[in-house]
C-alpha positions in Angstrom: -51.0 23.4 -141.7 -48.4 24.7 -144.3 -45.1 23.3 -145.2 -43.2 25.7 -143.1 -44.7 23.6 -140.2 -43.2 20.1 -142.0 -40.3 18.1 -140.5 -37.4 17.2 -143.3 -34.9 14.4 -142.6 -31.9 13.6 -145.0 -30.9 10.1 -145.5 -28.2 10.7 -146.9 -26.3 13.4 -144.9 -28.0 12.5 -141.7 -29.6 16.2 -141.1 -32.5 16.6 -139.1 -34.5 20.1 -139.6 -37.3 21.0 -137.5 -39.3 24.4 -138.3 -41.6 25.3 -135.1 -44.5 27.7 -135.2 -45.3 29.7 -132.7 -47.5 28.5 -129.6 -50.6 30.0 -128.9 -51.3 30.3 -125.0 -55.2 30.9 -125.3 -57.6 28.4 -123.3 -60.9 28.4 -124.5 -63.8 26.7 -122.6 -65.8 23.8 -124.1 -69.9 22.7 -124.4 -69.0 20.5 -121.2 -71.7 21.4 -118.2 -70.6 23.9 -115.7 -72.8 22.6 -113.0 -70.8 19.5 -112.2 -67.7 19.9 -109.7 -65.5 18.3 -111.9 -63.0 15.6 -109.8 -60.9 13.7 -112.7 -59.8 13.8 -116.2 -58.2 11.9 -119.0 -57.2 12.4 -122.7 -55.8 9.5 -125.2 -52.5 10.4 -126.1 -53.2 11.7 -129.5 -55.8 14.5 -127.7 -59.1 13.2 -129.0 -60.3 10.9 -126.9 -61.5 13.1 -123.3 -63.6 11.1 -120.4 -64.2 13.9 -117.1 -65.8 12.5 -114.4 -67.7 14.1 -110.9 -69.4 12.0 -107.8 -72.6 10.8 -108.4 -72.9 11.0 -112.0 -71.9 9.6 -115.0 -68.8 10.2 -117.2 -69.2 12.5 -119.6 -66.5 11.7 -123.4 -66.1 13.6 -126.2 -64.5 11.8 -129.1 -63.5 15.2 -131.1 -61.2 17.3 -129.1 -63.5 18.2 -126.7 -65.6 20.3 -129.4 -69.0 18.2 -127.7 -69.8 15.9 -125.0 -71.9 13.3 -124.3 -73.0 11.1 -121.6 -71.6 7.9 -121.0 -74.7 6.1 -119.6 -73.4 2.6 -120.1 -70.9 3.3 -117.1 -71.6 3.4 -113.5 -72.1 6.3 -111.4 -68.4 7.5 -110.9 -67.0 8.6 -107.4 -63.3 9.3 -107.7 -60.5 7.9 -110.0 -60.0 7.4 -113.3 -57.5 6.3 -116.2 -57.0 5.7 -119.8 -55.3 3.6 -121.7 -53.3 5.8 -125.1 -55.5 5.0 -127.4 -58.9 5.6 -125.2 -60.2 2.2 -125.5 -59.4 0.6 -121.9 -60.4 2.9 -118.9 -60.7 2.2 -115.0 -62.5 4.1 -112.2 -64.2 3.7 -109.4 -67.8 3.9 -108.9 -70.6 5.4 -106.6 -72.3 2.8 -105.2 -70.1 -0.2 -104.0 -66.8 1.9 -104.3 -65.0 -0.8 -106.5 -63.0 -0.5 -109.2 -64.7 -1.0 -112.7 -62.6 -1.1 -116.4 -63.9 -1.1 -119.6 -61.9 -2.3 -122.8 -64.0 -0.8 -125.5 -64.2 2.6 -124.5 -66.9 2.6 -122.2 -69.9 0.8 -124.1 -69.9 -1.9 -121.6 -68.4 -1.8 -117.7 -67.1 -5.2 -115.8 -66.6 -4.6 -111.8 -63.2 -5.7 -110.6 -62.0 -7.5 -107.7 -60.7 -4.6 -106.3 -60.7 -3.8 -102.2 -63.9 -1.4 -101.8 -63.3 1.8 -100.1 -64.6 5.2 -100.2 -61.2 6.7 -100.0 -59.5 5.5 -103.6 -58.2 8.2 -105.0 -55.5 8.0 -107.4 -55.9 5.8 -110.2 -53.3 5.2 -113.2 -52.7 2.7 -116.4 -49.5 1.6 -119.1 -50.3 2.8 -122.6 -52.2 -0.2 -123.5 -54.3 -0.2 -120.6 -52.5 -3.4 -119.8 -50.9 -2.4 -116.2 -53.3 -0.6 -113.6 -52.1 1.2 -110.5 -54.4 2.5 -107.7 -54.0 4.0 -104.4 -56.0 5.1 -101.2 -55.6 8.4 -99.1 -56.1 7.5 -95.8 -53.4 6.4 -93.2 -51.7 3.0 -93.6 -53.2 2.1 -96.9 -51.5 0.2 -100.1 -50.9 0.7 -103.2 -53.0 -2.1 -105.7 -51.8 -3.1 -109.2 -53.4 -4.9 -112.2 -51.2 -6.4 -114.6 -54.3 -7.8 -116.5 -56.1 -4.6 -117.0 -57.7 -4.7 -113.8 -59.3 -7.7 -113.6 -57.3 -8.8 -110.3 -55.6 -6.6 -108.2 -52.9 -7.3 -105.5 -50.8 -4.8 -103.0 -47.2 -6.1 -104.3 -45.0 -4.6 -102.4 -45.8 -1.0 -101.3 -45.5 0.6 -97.8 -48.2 1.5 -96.1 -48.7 5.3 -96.5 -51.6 7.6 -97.2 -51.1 8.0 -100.8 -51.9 11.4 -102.9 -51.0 10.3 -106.4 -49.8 7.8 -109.1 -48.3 7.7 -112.1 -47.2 4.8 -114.2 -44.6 4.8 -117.3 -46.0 3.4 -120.9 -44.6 0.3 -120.5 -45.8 -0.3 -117.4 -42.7 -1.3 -115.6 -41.9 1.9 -113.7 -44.0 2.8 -111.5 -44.4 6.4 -109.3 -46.3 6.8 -106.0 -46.4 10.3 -103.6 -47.7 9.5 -100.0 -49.4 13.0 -98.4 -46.9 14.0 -95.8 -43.9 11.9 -96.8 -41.9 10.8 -99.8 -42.1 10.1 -103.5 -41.6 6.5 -104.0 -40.6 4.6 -107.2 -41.2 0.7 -108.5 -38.9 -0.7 -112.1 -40.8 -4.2 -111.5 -44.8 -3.1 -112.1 -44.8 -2.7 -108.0 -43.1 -5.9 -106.7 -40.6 -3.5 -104.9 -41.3 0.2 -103.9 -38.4 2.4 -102.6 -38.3 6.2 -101.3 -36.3 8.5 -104.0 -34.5 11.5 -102.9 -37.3 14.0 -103.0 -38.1 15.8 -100.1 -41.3 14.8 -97.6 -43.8 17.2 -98.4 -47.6 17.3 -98.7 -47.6 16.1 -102.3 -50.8 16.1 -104.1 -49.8 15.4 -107.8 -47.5 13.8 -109.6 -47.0 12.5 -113.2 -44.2 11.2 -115.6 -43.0 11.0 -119.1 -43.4 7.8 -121.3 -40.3 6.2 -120.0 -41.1 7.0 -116.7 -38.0 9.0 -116.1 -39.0 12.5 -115.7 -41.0 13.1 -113.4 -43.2 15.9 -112.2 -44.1 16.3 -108.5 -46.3 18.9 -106.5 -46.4 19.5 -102.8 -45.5 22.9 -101.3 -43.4 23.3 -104.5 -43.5 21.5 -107.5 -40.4 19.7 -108.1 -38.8 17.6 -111.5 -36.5 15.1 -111.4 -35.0 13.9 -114.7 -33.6 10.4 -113.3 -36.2 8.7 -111.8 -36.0 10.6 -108.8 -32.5 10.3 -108.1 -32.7 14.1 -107.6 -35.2 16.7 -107.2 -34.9 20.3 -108.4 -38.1 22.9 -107.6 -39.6 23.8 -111.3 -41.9 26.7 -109.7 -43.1 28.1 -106.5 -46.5 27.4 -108.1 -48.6 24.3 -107.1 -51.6 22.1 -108.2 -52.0 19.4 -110.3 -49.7 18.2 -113.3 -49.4 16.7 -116.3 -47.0 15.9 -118.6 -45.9 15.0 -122.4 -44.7 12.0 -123.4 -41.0 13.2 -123.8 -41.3 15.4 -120.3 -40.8 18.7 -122.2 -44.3 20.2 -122.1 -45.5 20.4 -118.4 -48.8 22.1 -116.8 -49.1 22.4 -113.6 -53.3 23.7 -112.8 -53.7 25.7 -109.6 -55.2 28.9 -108.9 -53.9 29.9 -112.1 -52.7 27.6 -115.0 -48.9 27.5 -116.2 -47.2 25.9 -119.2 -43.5 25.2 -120.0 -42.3 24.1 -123.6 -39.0 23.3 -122.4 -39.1 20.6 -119.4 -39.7 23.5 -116.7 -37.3 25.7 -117.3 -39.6 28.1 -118.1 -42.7 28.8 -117.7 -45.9 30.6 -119.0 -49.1 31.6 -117.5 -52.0 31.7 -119.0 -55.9 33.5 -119.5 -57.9 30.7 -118.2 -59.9 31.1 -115.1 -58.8 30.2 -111.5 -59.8 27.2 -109.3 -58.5 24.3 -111.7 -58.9 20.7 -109.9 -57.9 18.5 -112.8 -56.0 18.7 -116.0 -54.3 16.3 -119.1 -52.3 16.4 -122.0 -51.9 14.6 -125.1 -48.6 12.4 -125.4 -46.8 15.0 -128.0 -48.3 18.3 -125.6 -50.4 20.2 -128.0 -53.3 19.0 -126.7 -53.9 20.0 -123.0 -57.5 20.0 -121.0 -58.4 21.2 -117.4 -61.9 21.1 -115.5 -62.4 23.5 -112.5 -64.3 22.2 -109.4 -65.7 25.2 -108.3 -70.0 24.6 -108.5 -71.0 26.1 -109.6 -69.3 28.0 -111.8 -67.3 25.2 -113.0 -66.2 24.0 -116.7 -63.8 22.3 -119.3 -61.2 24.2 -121.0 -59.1 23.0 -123.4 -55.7 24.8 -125.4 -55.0 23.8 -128.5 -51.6 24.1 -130.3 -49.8 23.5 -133.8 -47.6 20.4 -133.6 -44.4 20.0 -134.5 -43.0 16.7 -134.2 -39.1 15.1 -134.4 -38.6 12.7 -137.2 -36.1 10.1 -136.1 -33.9 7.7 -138.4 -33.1 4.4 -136.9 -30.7 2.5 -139.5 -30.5 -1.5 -138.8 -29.6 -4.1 -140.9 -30.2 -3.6 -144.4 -33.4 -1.6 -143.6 -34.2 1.7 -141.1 -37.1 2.7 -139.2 -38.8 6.2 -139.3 -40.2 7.4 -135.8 -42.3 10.2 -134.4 -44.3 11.4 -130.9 -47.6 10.3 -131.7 -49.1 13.5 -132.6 -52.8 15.3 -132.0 -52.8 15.9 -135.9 -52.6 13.6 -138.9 -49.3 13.2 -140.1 -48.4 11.2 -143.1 -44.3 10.6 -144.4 -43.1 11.9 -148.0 -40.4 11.0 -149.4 -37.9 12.6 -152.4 -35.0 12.2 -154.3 -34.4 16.0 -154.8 -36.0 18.0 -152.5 -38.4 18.9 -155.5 -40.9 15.8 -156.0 -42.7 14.7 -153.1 -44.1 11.1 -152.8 -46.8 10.3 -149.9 -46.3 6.7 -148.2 -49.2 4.3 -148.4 -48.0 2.1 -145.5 -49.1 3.1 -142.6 -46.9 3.5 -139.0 -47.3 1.8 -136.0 -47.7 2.8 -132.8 -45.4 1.0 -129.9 -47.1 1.2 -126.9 -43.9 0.9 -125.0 -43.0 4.9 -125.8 -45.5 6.5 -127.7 -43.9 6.5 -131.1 -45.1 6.2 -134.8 -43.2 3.6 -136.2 -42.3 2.8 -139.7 -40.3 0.1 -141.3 -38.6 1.2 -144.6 -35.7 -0.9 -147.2 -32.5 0.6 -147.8 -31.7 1.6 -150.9 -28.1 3.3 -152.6 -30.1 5.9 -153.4 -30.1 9.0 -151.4 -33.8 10.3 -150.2 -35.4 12.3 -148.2 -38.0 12.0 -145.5 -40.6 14.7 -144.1 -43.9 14.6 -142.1 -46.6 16.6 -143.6 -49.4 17.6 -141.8 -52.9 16.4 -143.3 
């Protein structure tokens, strides 16, 4: 990437410049087989990490963008559900034979079964950044919704009503929580699922859902997909279109996978659709939305297509106490922070950021100086 395609912040006048490059909208199918009906899919937050899974098989990963797959045959069979934590080490889903829940924490090499409730009917699985909170749900009638707090290792209903749940999502942190039940409401937890109450979106036939990092945009679809930009204390309709939806860590870049796949750059106000293929049954997104993936059910003429695009993210200044903190989306390519004195001379940090779980940020702690400087991030 060039250094039109750099970010620039200014210390000392406190301007923030972002150049953006133009967004490609082409989907282009991966190696991954097309005779599987692909069910689920995840990506780790910075868009490398990719596990798909179909009944009756195992998971397939690809560790490089989706440019080739393997076989994960340490896990189990899968069935239905699945999750990953933001870096791609912790995942969760349920498997063929005994219909439990099983998690790994090192990416898959080995599998521990959980005390999960067996059923045939789990279907929506979901997990905090770290992989530390775990939320699952059943479709049928009357059934509860389960959460880990211990990366799955015990499981217990909380609080939930008993509802034939379509769909869960969970915020980075872990502490807000989001649930649609088929036929009914959109329901919300701020206490990891202790206490579940109804928002104000409409009863519908929802059958996807997902949120932001902080839990507070949300993206529902039913007969309509709807957003809400409060924690569901109110619903707008995005699109007309359906299917199932996904979402970047700051809510702005949104898919939403049905017969035909559309994008919006600008937290659904607008939207774009693209020149993949029809029948999409799954889709993800990286955390900063350049990365996006979707598998099509449809055996057997099925697939994995991914859509690649140039990102571009927001360097933020923190200032606190003698020293500030430098802050960025984590992105889907290497970034590293310059600094200058004059806009001429360039120096690359050596200390590298870290990421917080609890958002999905690149931090970095920096000194304050008297002098004035200037920061950018520079694509590697």
């Amino acid at each position: 990437m060039s250094l039109k395609n750099s970010l620039l912040v200014s210390m000392a006048m406190g301007i923030f410049l972002v150049l953006m490059c133009a967004m490609a909208q082409t989907w282009t199918q991966t190696s991954a087989p097309t005779n599987r009906s692909w069910l689920f899919i995840s990506m780790s937050a910075d868009g490398q990490k990719i596990t798909a899974i179909t009944s009756g098989a195992h998971p397939i990963y690809s560790t490089d963008f989706g440019n080739t797959w393997q076989t994960n045959q340490n896990a189990p069979m899968a069935y239905s559900c699945l999750a990953a934590s933001a870096d791609g080490t912790k995942l969760a889903m349920v498997d063929f034979q005994n219909f439990s829940i099983y998690v790994s924490t090192n990416s898959g090499d080995v599998w521990t079964q959980t005390s999960s409730p067996k059923s045939d009917q789990w279907w929506t699985l979901a997990c905090s950044a770290n992989g530390s909170t775990m939320i699952a749900a059943i479709r049928t009638s009357g059934s509860l919704i389960y959460v880990s707090t211990n990366s799955g290792l015990s499981w217990s209903p909380g609080g939930s009503p008993a509802k034939a749940w379509a769909s869960v999502a969970c915020s980075a942190d872990g502490t807000k929580l989001v649930a649609a039940a088929n036929g009914d409401k959109v329901y919300i937890s701020t206490n990891s699922g202790i206490l579940w109450t109804p928002t104000m979106a409409p009863t519908d036939n929802w059958s996807s859902l997902a949120c932001n990092a902080s839990g507070t945009h949300l993206i529902a679809s039913g007969t309509a997909t709807y957003l809400s930009t409060n924690f569901g204390s109110s619903w707008s309709i995005a699109s007309t279109n359906t299917g199932p939806v996904a979402s970047s860590a700051d809510g702005k870049k949104l898919i939403i996978a049905g017969g035909i796949i559309y994008t919006s750059d600008d937290g659904g106000e607008s939207w774009i659709s693209n020149d993949a293929p029809h029948s999409w049954y799954c889709v993800s997104s990286s955390a900063d939305g350049s990365e996006k993936v979707a598998a099509r059910y449809s055996y057997p003429s099925s697939g994995i297509w991914i859509k690649h695009s140039n990102p571009s993210p927001q360097l933020n200044l923190t200032p606190a106490n003698g020293s500030f903190a430098l802050s960025w989306l984590i992105p889907s390519t290497n970034f590293v922070v310059q600094q200058s004195s004059d806009l001429a001379d360039w120096e690359t940090l050596t200390n590298p950021p870290a990421l917080n779980f609890t958002n999905l940020q690149e931090e970095l702690s920096l000194s304050s100086t008297n002098n004035s400087r200037f920061f950018r991030l520079l694509a590697q």
